[in-house]
C-alpha atoms as one frame of an Amber mdcrd trajectory, in Angstrom:
protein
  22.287 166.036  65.296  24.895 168.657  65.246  27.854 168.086  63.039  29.576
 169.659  65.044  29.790 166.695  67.926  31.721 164.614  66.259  34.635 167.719
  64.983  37.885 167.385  67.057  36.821 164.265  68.732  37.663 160.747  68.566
  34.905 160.238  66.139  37.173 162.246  63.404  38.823 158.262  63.440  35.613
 156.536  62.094  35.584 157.287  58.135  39.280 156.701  57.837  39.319 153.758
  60.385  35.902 152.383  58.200  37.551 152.750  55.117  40.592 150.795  55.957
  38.770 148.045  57.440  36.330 147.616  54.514  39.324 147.727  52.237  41.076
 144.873  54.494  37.979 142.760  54.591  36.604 143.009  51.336  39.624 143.304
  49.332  37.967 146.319  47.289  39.540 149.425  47.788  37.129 151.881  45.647
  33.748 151.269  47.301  35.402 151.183  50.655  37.085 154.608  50.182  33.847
 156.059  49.034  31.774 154.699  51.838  34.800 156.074  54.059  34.105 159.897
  52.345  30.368 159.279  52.289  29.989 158.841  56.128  32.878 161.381  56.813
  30.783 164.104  54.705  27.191 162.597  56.966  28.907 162.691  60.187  30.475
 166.651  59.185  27.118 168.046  58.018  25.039 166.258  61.138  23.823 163.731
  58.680  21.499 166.078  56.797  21.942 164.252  53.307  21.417 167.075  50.719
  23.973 169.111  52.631  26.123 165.522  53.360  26.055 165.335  49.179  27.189
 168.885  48.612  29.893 168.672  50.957  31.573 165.364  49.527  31.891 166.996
  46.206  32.829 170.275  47.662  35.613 168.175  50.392  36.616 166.446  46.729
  37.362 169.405  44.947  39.533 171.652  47.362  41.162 167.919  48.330  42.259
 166.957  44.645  45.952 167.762  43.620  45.694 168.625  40.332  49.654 168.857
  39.793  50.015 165.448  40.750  47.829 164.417  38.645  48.649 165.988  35.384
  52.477 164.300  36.609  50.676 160.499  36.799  49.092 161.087  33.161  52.511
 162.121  31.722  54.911 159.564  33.283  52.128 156.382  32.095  52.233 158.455
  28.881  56.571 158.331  29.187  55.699 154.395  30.555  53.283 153.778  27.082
  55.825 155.534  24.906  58.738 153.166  26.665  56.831 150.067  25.859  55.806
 151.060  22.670  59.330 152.182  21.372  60.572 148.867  21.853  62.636 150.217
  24.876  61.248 148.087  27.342  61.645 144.709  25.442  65.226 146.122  24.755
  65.928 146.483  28.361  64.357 143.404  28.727  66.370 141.595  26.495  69.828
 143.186  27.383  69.314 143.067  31.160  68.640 139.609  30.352  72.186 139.166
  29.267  73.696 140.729  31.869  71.023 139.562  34.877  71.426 135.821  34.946
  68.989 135.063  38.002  65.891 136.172  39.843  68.336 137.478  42.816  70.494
 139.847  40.533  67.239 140.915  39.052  65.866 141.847  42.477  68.912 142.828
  43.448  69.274 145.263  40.179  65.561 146.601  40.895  66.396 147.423  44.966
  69.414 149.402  43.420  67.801 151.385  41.230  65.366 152.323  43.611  67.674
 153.264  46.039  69.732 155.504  43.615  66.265 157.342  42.430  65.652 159.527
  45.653  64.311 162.410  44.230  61.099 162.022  45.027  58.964 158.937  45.995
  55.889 159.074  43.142  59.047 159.258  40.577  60.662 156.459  41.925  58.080
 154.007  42.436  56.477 154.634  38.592  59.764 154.715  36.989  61.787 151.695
  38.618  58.275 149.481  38.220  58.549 150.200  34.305  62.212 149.641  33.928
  62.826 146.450  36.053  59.174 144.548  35.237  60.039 143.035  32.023  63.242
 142.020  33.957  61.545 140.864  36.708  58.830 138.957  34.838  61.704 137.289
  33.012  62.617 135.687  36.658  59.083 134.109  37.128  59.070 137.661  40.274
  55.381 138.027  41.406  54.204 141.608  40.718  53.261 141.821  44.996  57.352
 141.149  45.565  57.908 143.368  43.058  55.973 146.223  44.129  57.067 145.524
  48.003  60.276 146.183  46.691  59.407 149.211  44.886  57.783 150.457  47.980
  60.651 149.476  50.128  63.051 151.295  48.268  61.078 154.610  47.488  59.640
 157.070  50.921  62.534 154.846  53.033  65.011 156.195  50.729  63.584 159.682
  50.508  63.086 159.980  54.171  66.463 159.599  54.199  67.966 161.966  51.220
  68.663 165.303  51.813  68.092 166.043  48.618  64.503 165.540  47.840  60.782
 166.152  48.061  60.597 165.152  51.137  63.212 166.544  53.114  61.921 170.070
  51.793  58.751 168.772  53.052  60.184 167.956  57.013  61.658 171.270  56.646
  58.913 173.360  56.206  57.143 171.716  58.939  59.494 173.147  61.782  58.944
 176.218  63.332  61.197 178.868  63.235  61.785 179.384  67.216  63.070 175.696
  67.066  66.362 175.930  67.884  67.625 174.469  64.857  67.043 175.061  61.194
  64.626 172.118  59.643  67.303 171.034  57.352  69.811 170.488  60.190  67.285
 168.953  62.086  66.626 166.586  59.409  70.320 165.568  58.717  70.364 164.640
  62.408  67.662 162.575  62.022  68.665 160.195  59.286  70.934 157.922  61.694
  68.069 157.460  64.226  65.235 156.577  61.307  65.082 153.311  62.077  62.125
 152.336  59.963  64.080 153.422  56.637  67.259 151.728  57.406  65.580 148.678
  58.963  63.698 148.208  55.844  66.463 148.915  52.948  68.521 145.868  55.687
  65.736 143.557  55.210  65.273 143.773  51.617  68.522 143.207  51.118  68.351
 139.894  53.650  64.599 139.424  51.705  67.013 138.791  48.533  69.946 137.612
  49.257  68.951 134.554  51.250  65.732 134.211  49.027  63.670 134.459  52.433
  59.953 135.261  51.984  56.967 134.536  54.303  52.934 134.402  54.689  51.041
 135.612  51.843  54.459 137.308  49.943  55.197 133.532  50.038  52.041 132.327
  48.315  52.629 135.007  45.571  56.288 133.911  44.649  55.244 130.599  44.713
  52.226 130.742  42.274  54.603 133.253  40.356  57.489 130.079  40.062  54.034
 128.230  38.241  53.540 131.221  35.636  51.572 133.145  37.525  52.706 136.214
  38.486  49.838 138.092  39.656  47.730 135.589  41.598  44.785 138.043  41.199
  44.170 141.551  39.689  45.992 140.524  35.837  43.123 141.966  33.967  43.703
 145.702  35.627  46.561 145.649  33.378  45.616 144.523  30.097  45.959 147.607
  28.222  48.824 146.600  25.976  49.296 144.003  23.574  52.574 142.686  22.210
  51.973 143.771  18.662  51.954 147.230  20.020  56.164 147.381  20.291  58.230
 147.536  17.636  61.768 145.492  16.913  63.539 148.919  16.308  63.843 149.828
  19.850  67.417 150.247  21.475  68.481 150.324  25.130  68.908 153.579  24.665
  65.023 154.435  24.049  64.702 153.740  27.765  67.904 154.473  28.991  68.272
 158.106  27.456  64.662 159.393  28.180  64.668 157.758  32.004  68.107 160.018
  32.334  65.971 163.179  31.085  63.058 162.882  33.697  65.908 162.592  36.416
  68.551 165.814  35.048  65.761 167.656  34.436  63.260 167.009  37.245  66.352
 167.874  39.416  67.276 170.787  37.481  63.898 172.316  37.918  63.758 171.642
  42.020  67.346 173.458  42.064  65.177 176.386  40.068  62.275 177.097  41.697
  64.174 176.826  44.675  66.532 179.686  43.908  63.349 181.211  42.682  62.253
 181.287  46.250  65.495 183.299  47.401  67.716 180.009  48.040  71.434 181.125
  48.142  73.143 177.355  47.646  72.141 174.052  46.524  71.198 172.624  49.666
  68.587 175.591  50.789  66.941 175.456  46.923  66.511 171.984  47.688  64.440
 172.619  51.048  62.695 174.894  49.086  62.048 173.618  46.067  58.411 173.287
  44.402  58.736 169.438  43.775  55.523 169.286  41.942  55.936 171.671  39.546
  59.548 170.705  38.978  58.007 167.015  38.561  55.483 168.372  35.598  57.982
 169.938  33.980  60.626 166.926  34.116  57.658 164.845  32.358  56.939 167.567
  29.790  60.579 167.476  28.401  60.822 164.164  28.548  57.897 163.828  26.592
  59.053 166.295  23.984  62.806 164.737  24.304  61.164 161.174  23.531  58.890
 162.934  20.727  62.513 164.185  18.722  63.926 160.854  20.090  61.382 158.050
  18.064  59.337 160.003  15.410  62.655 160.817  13.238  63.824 157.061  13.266
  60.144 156.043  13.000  59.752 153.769  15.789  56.616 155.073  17.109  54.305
 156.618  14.308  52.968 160.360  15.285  49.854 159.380  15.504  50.910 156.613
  17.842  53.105 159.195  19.864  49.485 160.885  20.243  47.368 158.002  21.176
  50.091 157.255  24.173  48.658 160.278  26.097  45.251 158.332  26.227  46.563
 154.968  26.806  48.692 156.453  29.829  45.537 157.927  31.073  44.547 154.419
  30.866  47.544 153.202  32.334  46.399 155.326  35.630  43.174 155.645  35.903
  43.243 152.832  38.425  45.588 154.649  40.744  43.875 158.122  39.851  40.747
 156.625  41.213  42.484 155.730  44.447  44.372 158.999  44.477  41.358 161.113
  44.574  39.570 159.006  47.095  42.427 158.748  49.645  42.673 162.472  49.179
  38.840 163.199  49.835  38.933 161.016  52.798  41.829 162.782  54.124  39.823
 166.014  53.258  36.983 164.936  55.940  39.610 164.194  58.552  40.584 167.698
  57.869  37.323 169.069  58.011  36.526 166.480  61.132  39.662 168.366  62.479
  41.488 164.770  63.167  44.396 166.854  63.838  43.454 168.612  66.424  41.847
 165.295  68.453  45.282 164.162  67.967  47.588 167.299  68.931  45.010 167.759
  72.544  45.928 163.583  72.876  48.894 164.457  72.460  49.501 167.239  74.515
  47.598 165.947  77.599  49.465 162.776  77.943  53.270 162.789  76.139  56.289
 164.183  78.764  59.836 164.238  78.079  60.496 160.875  79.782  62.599 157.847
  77.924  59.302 156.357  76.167  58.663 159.405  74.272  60.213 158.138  71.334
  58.446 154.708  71.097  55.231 156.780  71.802  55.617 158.750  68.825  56.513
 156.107  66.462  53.408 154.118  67.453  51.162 157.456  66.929  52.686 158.739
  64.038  52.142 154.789  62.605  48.404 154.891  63.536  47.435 158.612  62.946
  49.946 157.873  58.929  47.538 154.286  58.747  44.299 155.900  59.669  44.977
 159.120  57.018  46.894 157.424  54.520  49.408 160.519  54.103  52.660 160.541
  56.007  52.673 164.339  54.896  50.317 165.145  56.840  51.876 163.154  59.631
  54.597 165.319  59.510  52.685 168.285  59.548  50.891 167.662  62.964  53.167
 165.615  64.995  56.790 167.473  63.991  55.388 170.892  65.526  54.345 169.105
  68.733  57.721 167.292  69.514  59.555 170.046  68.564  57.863 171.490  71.227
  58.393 169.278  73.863  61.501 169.820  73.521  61.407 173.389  73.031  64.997
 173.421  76.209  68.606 173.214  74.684  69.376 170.835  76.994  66.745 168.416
  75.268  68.108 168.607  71.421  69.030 164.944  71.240  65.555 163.593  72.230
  64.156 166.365  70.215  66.387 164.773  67.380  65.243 161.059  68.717  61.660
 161.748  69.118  61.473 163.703  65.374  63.498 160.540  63.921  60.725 158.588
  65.332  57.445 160.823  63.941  59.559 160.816  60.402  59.768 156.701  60.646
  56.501 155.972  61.917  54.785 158.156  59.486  56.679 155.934  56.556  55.751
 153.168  58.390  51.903 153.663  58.542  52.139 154.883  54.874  53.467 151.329
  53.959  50.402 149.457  55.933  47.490 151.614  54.442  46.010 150.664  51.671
  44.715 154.123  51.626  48.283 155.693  50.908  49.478 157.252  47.662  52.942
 156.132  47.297  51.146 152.336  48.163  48.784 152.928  45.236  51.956 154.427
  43.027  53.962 151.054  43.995  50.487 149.183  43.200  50.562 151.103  39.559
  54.557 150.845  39.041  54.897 147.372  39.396  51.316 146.790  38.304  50.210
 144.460  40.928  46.947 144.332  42.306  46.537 146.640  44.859  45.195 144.925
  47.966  48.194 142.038  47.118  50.649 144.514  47.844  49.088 146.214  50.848
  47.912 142.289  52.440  51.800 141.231  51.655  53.680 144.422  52.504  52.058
 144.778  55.663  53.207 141.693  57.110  56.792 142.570  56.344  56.506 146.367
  57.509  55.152 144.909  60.648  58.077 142.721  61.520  60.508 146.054  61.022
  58.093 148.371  62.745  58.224 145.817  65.809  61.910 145.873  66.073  61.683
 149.821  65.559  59.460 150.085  68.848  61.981 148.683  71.138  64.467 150.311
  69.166  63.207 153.889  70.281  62.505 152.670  73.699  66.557 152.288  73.729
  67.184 155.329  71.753  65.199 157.056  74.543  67.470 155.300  77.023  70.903
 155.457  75.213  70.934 158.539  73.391  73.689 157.285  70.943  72.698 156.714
  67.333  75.461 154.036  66.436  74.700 152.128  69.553  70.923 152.381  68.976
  71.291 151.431  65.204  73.623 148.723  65.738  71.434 147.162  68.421  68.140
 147.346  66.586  69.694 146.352  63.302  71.422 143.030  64.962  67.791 142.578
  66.489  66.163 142.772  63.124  68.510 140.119  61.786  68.258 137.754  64.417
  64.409 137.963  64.519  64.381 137.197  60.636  67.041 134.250  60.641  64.767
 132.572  63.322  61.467 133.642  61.329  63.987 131.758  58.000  65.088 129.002
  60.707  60.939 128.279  61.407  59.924 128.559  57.756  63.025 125.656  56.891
  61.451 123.713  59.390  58.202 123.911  57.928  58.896 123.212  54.728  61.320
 119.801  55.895  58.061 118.485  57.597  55.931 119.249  54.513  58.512 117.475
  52.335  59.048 114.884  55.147  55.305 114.189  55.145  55.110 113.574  51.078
């Protein structure tokens, strides 16, 4: 058979769609990724299997990202160096004074993820190694504490203007738009109703100490001393002997405040590099990753000048931090390069263009348009496991649709919803990056924190959907955000209201 029957069809779904249901059923996510890849790379050479074999390792290598992963290895080396400084524990033991329940702690950890917007692999590796000793000291499960990692890192990007990812949107619209991708993207942020709706409910999440289904297994066994419920030996690479007394606050506090000036510093570079005339254009186009390498490169050599003088990390410790932070990652490394082959065989199955000619052939500039595109860009973010790459093939299209002036606010509507649905299928796949990077920051097992996650994305995503089919209608962002946001909290105050009840029978029955 011809490989060539199943490019730019609906076939291109299968590895991706296979992958993601292995993952979900078996609860493994590394042999379901690479049978995902395998049959991708069979069904792209016409299942000729020396030529299937060659083409994996060939989709592998052009799909790898090199610069983010030289970035993981140096922030679990900054994460090592943290721990073994003493910082951590420090942390630890002054939040403790200061954070005097498991709500301020969750509270503290949603806060600082909300303030780190820079970009969304920063955020969810840093805040997880800050706030876990903090968390850990509240009896949080590592699942709630990666859900709010995750909650508070792409839905806070998606809407910064400064950061990764709104250079990112912004290179993705064309030039004949009508409107420059920055501008486009600052209109958006009021109609994203995935990120808002999820920063509202994990506040409501935490302040009235609401949680549900399997997130409500987790803090439960977590309450008995069990914070992981499964997955605890990924993550025993450390031992306690391995931090030292003489740490300070300060041995976190000061190097954490280096990644963020500097990694900022250098996006504010390279973007004047690439003929930016003001802050806000070198942000759209900035070179995030190399900015992140270099951000991790002086903080290592800041933390270097920072502990070997006052001897609380010996040199030769210092050195054997680069290995155990290779350690530290290897688990999400793994994943990384996986997800990223499997999206290379969608690329080379040309998934995009089954889903542009879908599409095309069936979307019109009607009142539904917007609801339609959050529910595709959900599935095609799901089945790829990149909201990138979301972006990239769905932001063109719309912005097409809507190519007439008289059509700029459902233009603005219908690129709000690509922008949240993408986010939203990144949160549900257990194939995404930033859901391994919340997996690895908060060190929680990884299918935990996709199986719990996705039942809370899912109750946002379903108040998004008639949310757009109003936006469509209304065409007012306040009225449309205030609508779907009331929505959201009455649907989880009768979801708290059912759970009450639940638990008054249980107790009734004993």
């Amino acid at each position: 058979m011809d490989g060539t029957f199943f490019i730019g069809t609906w076939w291109s779904l299968v590895p991706p769609l296979l992958a993601i249901l292995l993952a979900l059923i078996t609860k493994e996510v590394y042999s379901s990724l690479f049978i995902g890849v395998t049959v991708g790379a069979l069904m792209y050479t016409g299942f000729h299997p020396w030529n299937a074999f060659v083409a994996f390792f060939d989709i592998m290598k052009s799909s790898m990202n090199l610069n983010i992963l030289i970035f993981d290895v140096l922030l679990g080396m900054i994460i090592v160096l943290m721990s073994k400084s003493g910082g951590s524990a420090a942390y630890g033991r002054w939040a403790g004074n200061k954070i005097k329940s498991k709500k301020s702690a969750l509270l503290a950890t949603a806060g600082l993820g909300m303030l780190i917007f820079v970009d969304d692999y920063f955020n969810c590796l840093t805040v997880g190694s800050v706030m876990r000793p903090v968390t850990d000291r509240y009896k949080v499960s590592r699942a709630k504490l990666a859900y709010i990692i995750d909650a508070t890192a792409a839905p806070v990007c998606i809407i910064a203007p400064i950061s990764s990812w709104a250079a990112a949107v912004n290179s993705y619209v064309p030039e004949d738009a009508g409107i420059t991708g920055f501008q486009l993207f600052l209109r958006t942020i009021p109609y994203n109703l995935y990120a808002l709706l999820t920063l509202a409910m994990v506040l409501y999440v935490i302040l009235m100490k609401f949680d549900f289904g399997l997130m409500k297994k987790h803090e439960e066994n977590a309450e008995k001393g069990d914070l992981f419920t499964s997955g605890k030996e990924e993550f025993e690479q450390f031992k306690e002997e391995e931090t030292t007394a003489k740490g300070h606050v300060m041995d976190l506090v000061l190097p954490v405040a280096v990644l963020i000036v500097s990694a900022v510093g250098a996006m504010i570079y390279t973007g004047f590099q690439d003929g930016a005339t003001d802050i806000v254009t070198a942000f759209a186009g900035c070179n995030a990753e190399i900015s992140l390498i270099f951000a991790t490169f002086i903080t290592v050599l800041f933390m270097l000048v920072l502990y070997l003088p006052r001897k609380v990390v010996t040199f030769k410790g210092f050195m054997d931090s680069l290995v155990d932070g290779f350690k530290l990652m290897i688990p999400a490394i793994v994943i990384l390069i996986f997800a990223w082959s499997l999206k290379g065989v969608g690329d080379a199955l040309e998934i995009g263009v089954f889903v542009e000619g879908v599409v095309g052939s069936h979307a019109s500039a009607s009142v539904i348009v917007p609801a339609i595109m959050f529910a595709i860009a959900v599935f095609l973010s799901f089945s790829t496991g990149t909201s990138w790459g979301t972006f990239a093939i769905l932001v063109p299209i719309v912005v097409a649709l809507f190519s007439s002036a008289n059509n700029l606010e459902m233009m603005i509507i219908s690129v709000s919803a690509v922008l949240a649905g993408a986010v939203c299928g990144d949160h549900v796949s257990p194939i995404s990056d930033t859901t391994v990077m919340s997996s690895a920051g908060a060190q929680s097992n990884h299918m935990n924190h996709v199986s719990t996650q996705i039942q809370y994305a899912a109750v946002v995503a379903a108040v998004c959907l008639i949310g757009y089919v109003i936006a469509g209608i209304i065409r007012v962002w306040w009225i449309v955000l205030g609508i779907s946001l009331l929505l959201l909290l009455a649907v989880l105050t009768a979801m708290r209201a059912v759970e009450k009840r639940k638990a008054a029978r249980v107790h009734g029955n004993d």
